[in-house]
C-alpha positions as CSV (number, residue, x, y, z in Angstrom):
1,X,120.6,114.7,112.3
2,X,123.7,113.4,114.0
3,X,126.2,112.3,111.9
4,X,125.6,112.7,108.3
5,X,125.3,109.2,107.1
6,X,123.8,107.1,104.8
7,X,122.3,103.7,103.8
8,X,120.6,101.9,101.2
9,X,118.4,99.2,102.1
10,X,120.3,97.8,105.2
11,X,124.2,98.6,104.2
12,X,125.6,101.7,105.1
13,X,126.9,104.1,101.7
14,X,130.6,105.7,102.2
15,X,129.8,109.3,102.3
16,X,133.4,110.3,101.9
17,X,135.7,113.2,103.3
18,X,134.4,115.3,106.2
19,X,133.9,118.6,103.7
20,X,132.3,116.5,101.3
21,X,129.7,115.2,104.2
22,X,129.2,118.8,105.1
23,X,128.1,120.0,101.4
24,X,125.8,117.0,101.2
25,X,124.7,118.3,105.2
26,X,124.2,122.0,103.5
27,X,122.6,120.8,100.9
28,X,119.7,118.6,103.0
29,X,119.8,121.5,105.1
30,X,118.2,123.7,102.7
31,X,115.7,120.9,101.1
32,X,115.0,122.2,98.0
33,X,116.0,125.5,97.7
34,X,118.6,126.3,95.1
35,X,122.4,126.8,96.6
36,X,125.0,129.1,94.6
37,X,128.7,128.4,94.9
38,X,129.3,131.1,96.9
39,X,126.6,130.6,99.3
40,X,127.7,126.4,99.7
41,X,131.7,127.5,100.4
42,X,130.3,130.2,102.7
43,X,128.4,127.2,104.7
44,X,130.9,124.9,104.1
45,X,134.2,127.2,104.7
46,X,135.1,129.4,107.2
47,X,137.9,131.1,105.4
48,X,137.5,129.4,102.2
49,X,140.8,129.4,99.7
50,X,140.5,129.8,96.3
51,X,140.7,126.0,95.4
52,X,137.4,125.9,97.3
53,X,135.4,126.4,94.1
54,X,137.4,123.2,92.5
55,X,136.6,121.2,95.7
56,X,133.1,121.9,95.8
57,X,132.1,120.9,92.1
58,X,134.4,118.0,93.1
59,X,132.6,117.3,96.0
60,X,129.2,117.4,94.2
61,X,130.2,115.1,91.4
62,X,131.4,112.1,94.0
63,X,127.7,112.8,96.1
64,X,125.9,112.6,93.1
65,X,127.8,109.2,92.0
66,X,127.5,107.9,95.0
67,X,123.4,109.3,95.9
68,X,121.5,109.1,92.4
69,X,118.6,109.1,94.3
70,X,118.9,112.5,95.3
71,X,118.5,114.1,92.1
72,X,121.3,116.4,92.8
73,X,120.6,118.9,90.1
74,X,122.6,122.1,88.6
75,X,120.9,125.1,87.6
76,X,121.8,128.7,87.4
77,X,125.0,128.1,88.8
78,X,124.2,126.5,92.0
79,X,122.9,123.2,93.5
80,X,119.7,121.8,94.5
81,X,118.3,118.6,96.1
82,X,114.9,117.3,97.3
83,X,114.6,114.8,99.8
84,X,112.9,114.0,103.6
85,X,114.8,114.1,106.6
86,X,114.0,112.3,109.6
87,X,115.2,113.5,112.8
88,X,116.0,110.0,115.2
89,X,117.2,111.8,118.0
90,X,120.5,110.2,118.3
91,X,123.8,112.2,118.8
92,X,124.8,115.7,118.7
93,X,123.1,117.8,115.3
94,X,126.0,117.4,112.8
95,X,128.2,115.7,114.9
96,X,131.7,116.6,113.3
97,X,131.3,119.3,111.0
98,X,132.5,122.4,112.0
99,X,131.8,125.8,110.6
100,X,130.1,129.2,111.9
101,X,127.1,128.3,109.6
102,X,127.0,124.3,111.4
103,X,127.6,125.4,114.8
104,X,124.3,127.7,114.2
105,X,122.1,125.1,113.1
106,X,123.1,123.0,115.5
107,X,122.0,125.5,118.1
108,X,118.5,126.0,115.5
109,X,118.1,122.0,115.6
110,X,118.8,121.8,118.9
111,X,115.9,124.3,120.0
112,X,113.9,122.0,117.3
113,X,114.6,118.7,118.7
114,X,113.8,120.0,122.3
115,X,110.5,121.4,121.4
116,X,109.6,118.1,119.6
117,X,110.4,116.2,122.6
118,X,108.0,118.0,124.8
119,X,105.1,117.8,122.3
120,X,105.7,114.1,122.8
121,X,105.5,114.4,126.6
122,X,102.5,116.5,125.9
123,X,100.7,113.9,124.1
124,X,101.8,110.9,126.1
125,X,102.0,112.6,129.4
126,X,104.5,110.2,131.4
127,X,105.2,110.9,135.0
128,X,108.4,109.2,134.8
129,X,109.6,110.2,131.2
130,X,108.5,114.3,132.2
131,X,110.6,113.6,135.7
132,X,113.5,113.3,133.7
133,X,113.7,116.0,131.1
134,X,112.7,118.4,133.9
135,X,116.2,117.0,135.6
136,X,118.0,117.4,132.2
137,X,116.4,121.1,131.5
138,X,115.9,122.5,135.3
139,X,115.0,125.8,133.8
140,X,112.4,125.3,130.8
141,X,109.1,125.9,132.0
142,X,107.1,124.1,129.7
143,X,108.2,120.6,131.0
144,X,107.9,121.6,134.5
145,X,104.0,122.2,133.8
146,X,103.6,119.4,131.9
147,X,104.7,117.2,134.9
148,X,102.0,119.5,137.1
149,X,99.4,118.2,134.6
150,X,101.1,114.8,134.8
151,X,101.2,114.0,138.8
152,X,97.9,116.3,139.2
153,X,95.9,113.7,136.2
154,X,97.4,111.0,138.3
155,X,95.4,111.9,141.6
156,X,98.9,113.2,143.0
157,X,97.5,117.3,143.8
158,X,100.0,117.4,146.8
159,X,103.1,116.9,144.8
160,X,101.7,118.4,141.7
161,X,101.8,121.8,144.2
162,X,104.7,121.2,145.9
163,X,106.4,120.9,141.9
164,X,105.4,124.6,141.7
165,X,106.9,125.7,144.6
166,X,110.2,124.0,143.8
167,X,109.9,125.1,140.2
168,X,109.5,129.2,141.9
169,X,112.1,129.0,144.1
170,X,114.6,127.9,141.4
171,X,113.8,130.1,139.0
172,X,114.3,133.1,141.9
173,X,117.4,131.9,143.0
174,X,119.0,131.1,139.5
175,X,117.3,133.9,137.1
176,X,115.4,136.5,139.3
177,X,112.4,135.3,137.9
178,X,108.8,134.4,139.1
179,X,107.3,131.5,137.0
180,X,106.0,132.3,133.6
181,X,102.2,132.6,132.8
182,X,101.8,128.5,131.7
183,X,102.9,127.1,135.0
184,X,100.9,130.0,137.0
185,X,97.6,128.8,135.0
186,X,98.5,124.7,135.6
187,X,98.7,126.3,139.5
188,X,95.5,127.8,138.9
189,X,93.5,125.2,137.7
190,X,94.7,122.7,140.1
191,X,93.9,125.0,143.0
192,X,90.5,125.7,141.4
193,X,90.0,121.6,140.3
194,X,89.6,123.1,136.7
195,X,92.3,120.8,135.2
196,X,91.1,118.3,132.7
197,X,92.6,115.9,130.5
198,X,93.5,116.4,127.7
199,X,91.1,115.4,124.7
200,X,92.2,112.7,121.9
201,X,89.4,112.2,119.4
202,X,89.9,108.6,117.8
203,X,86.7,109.0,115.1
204,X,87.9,106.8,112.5
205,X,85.3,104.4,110.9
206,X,86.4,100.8,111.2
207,X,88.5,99.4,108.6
208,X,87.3,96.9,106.6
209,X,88.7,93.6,107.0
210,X,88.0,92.8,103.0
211,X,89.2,95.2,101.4
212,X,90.6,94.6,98.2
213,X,93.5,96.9,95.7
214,X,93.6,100.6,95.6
215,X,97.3,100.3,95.6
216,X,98.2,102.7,93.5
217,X,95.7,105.3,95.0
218,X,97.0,104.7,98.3
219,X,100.7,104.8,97.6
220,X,99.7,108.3,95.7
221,X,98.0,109.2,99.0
222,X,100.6,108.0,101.5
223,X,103.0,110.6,99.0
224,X,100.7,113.5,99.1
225,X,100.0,113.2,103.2
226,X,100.4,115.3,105.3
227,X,99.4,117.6,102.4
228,X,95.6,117.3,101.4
229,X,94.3,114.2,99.6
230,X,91.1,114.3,97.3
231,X,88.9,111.3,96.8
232,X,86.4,111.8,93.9
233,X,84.6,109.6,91.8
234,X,80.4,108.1,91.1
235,X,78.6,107.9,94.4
236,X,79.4,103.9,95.5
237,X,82.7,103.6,93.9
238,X,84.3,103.4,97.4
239,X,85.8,107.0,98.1
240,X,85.0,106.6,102.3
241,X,86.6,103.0,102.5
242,X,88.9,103.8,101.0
243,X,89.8,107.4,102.9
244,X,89.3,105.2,106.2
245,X,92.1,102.7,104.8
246,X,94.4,105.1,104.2
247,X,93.3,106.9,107.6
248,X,94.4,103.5,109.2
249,X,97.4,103.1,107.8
250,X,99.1,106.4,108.8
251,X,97.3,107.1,112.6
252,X,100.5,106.2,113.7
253,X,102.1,109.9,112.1
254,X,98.7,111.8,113.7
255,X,99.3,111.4,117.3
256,X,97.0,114.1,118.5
257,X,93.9,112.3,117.2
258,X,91.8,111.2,114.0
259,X,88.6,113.0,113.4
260,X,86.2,112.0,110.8
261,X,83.7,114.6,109.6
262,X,80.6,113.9,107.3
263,X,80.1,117.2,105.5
264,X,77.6,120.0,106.4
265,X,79.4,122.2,109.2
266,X,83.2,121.0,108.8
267,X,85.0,124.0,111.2
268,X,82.0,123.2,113.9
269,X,82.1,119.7,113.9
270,X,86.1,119.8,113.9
271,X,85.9,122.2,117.4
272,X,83.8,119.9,118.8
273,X,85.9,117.1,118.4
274,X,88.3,118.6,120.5
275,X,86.1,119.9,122.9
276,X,85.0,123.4,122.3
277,X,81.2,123.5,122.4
278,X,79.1,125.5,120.9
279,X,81.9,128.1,119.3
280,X,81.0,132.0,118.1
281,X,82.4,134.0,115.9
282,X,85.4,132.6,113.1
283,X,85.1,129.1,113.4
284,X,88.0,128.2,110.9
285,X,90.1,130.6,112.5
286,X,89.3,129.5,116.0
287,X,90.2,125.7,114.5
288,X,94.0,126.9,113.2
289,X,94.4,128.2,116.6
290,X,93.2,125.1,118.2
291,X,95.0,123.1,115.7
292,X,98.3,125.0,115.9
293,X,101.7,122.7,116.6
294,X,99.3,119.6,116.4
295,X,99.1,116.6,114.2
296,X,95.4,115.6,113.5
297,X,94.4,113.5,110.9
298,X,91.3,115.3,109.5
299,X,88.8,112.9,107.2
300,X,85.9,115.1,105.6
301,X,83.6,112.7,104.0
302,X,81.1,113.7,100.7
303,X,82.0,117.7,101.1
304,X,79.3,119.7,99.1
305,X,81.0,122.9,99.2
306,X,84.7,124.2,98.7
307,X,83.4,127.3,101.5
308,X,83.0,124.0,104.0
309,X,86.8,123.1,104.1
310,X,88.3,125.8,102.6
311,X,90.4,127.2,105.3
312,X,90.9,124.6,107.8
313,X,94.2,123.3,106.6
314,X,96.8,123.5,109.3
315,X,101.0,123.0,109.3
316,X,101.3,119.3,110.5
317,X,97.9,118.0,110.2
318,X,96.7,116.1,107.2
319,X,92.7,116.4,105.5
320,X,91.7,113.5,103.3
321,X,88.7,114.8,101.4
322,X,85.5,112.9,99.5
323,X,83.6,115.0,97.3
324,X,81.5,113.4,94.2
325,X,82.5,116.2,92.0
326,X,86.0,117.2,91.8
327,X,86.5,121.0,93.4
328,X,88.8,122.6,91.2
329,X,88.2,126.1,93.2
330,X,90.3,124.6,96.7
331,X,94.0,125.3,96.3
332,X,96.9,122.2,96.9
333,X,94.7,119.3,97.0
334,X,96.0,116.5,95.2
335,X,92.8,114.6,93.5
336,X,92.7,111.1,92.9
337,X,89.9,109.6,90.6
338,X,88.4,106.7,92.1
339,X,86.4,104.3,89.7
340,X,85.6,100.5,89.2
341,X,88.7,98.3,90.6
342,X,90.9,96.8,88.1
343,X,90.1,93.5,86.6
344,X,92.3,91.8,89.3
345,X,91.2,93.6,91.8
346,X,87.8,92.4,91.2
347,X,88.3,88.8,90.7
348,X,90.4,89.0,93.6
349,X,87.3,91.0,95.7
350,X,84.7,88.9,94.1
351,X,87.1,85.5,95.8
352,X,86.5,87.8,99.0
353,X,82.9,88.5,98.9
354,X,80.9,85.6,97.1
355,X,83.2,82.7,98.3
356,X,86.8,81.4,97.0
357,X,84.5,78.2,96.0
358,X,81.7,79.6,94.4
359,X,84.0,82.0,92.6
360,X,86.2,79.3,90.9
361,X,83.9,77.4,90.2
362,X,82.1,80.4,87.7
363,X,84.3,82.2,86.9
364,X,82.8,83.0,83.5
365,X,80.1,84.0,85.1
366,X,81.8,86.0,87.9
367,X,83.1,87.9,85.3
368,X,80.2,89.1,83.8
369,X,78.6,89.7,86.5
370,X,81.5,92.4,88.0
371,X,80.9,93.5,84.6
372,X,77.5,94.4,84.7
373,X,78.5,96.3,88.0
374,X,81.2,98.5,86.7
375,X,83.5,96.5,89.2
376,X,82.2,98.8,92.0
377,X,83.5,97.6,95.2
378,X,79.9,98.3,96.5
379,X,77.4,96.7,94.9
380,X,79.7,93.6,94.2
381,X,79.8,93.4,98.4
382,X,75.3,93.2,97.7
383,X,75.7,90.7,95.4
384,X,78.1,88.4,97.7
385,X,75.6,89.3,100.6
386,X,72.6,88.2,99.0
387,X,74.4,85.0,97.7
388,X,76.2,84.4,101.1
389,X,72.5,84.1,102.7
390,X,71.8,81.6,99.3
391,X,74.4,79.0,99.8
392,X,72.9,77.0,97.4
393,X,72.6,79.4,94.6
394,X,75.2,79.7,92.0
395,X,76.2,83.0,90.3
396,X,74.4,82.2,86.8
397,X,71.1,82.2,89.4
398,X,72.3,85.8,90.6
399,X,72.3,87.2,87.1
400,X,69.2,85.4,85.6
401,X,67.4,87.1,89.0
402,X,69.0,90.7,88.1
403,X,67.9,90.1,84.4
404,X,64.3,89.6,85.8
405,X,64.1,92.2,88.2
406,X,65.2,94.5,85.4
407,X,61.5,93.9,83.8
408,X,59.8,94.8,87.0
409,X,57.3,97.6,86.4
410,X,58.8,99.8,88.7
411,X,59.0,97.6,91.6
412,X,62.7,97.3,93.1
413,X,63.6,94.8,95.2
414,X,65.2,95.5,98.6
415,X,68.5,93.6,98.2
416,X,68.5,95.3,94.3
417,X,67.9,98.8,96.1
418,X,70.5,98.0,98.2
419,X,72.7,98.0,95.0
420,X,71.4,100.6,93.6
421,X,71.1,102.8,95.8
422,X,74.3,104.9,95.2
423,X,72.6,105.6,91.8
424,X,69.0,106.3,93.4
425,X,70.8,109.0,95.3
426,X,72.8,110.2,92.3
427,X,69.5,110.4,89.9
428,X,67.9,112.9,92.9
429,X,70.5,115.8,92.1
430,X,69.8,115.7,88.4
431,X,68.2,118.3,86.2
432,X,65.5,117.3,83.8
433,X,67.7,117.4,80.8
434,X,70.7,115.4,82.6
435,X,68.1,112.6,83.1
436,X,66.4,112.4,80.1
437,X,70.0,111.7,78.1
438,X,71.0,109.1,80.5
439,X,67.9,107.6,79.9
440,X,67.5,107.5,76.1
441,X,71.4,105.8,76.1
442,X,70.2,103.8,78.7
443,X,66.9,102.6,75.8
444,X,69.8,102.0,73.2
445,X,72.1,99.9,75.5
446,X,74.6,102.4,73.7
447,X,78.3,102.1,75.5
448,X,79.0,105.8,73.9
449,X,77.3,108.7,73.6
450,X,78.0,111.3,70.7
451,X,77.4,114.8,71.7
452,X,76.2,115.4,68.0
453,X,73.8,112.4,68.2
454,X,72.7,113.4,72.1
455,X,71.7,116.4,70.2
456,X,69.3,115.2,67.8
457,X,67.8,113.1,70.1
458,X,66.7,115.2,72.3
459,X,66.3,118.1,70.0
460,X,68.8,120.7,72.4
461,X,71.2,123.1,70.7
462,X,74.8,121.3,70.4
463,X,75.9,124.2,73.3
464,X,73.8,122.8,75.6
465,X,73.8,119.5,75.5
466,X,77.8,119.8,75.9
467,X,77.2,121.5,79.1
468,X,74.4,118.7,80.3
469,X,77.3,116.0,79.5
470,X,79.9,118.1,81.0
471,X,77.9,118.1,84.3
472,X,77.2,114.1,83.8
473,X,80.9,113.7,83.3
474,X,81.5,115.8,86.9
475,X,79.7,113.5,88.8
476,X,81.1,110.5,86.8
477,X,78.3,109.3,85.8
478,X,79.6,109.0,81.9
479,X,83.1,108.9,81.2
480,X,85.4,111.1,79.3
481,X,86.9,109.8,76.2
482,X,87.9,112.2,73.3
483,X,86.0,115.9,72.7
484,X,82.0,115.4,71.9
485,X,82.5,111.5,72.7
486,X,81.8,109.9,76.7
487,X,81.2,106.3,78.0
488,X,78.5,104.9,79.7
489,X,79.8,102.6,82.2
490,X,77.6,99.6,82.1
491,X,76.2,99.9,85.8
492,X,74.7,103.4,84.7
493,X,73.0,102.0,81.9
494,X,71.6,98.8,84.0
495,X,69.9,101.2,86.2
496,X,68.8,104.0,83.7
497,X,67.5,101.2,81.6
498,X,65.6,100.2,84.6
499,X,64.3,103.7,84.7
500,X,63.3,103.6,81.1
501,X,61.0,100.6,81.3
502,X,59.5,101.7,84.5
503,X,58.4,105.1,83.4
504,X,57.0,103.5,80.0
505,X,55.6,100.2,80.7
């Protein structure tokens, strides 16, 4: 936002002719929203000539030669581009391009870049740093009772007051004006010892120091952010670690806190995070107002209902959302699918959690047995427990023990309900039907189910049973493949199979 400039990778890209820097400065300007030719010369020109049209199509060719990456693109007779813009703070807005239409946004980004300042000062609230932007703007008020708050917080109440009288008799002498309403409440509260600082909730989980992959989720994420991320997939496929990883990795752009929500109540919980107790009346609506000109990072984990989160998304802030079933009724969230890891991911993960010794040593069998769990992330980290408190057990003695317990007469094991348990929870929310097709599959060890065949076993019209494994498929406990035709991930069936020898032994 100073000069228009460019690099790629460290080396700076030769932007060419002033005029030319200023279409590509219109351009960015107007992020993408389409441009006509008149409109560009009328930015560009102050008292264009006709050879402007030539220049400008001139100017567009050499900008898109020279920046592929913006996607420069013609349509309808006019120009578009897409593309962030940062704001570094350095230099004068534009810095040497000169038109009515540049001199005006310099004035707009100006206003912008002062305002962005103070919500820094805001957050951090720096005696030194407020001292001098109050000396650079004598007459914005804002500042001035931000420093109030600043020297007051600091257990400096004289000079805090003696800041509001300064502040007064300026403003009389140089506008004819009494300070405005913000600095006459900071006065109030000081006098009255009402003033409290302000509140940053930091309610992220802790990250996990083993996790494994995800990279393409996360680089989708990091894309999507601040927009609204979705995280859906079985119950113990990893959806909350891997929110909180992504949580952790861009903190840093949510400088007015992190708050991390675990369904039920969302708008509640997400006031009383930043401090407003017991809250009447429009709760989401008294959350935008709260919320308004912030950046929070907002983390709501397993949401039940769309109603729960529906209007809580603010300008600036980011939500990452959980949800077992995919809610296709909440507007511009960008859903990502999370499953098993990859096969890399799980050898790698397995190398994590079991041992780097232990794994190479089996790998054969390592590999079956991340089979046999779907590669979930979760009950691969019960495994490596229970063999971490084992030492001298190898992996073939994990899988001849789950082979065993999977004849139990209905007797689980607390280390294999530890596994399970995501599964336990899952088979609590299903209907009767649901249940008994998981478990005849289950019986037949069968890796895909046949909507025809599902059918005839359990003796359902075709209608319905599509409906039953359309309502599996949304909470992922089968698999999509082609029309009429899921798959039953292999974890499913170890613990349905379970199911079906306990109920008829």
């Amino acid at each position: 936002m100073g000069p228009v400039r460019a690099w790629r990778d460290d080396e700076e890209i030769e932007l060419g002719p002033r005029q030319q820097r200023a279409v590509l400065a219109a351009l960015l300007l107007n992020n993408g929203i389409r441009l006509s030719n008149d409109q560009l010369i009328g930015m560009v020109w102050d008292d264009p000539t006709p050879s402007a049209v030539m220049a400008l199509r001139t100017y567009v060719y050499k900008i898109r030669k020279t920046l592929p990456e913006l996607n420069l693109k013609s349509r309808d007779g006019g120009y578009t581009v897409r593309a962030e813009i940062v704001d570094d703070c350095r230099g004068e807005p534009l810095e040497g391009l000169r038109s009515a239409y540049f001199d005006a946004q310099r004035v707009r980004l100006g206003d912008y870049r002062l305002k962005a300042r103070e919500d820094c000062l805001e957050r951090e609230l720096d005696v030194l740093e407020l001292q001098k932007h109050v000396a650079a703007f004598p007459l914005r008020e804002r500042p001035r009772a931000l420093l109030m708050r600043a020297l007051y917080l600091e257990g400096r109440q004289g000079e805090a007051l003696d800041h509001f009288h300064q502040a007064r008799a300026l403003l009389n002498e140089e506008l004819g004006l009494d300070p405005g309403p913000e600095l006459r409440e900071v006065h109030a509260q000081i006098l009255n010892g009402d003033l409290a600082p302000p509140r940053r909730p930091e309610q992220l989980l802790p990250d996990l120091i083993d996790f494994t992959g995800r990279a393409e989720e996360i680089a989708q994420a990091l894309r999507t952010l601040p927009g609204t991320v979705g995280l859906t997939g079985m119950r113990g496929s990893g959806k909350t670690v891997l929110a909180t990883r992504i949580g952790h990795l861009v903190r840093g752009r949510f400088p007015d806190g992190q708050i991390f929500v675990r369904g039920g109540d969302v708008a509640n919980q997400l006031l009383r995070a930043v401090g407003v107790e017991n809250p009447v009346a429009d709760k989401a609506a008294l959350w935008r107002e709260k919320a308004r000109g912030k950046r929070f990072l907002v983390v709501v984990d397993d949401v039940q209902d769309a109603a729960a989160v529906r209007d809580l998304a603010t300008p600036g802030s980011a939500m990452i959302l959980t949800s077992v079933r995919r809610l296709h009724e909440l507007p511009g969230v960008t859903w990502l699918k999370i499953a098993g890891l990859t096969e890399r991911e799980a050898r790698e993960f397995v190398r994590k959690t079991f041992g780097p010794v232990r794994a190479d040593a089996e790998p054969e069998q390592a590999g079956v047995l991340v089979e046999r769990l779907s590669r979930l992330p979760g009950a691969i980290r019960v495994i490596g427990g229970k063999l971490s408190s084992r030492p001298h057990w190898t992996i073939e003695m994990a899988l001849l023990q789950m082979q065993r317990e999977s004849t139990l007469d209905g007797v689980i094991p607390s280390d294999c309900a530890a596994m399970l348990a995501p599964l336990i929870a899952a088979e609590e929310q299903l209907s009767e039907p649901e249940r008994r097709v998981l478990m005849c599959f289950a019986r037949q060890d069968a890796e895909v189910i046949d909507s025809h065949k599902a059918a005839d076993m359990s003796g359902a019209d075709p209608g319905e049973i599509e409906l039953v494994l359309e309502s599996l498929a949304a909470v992922h406990l089968i698999e999509p493949l082609v029309l009429g035709r899921y798959r039953l991930p292999q974890f499913v069936r170890l613990y349905f199979g379970r199911r079906t020898a306990a109920l008829t032994a």
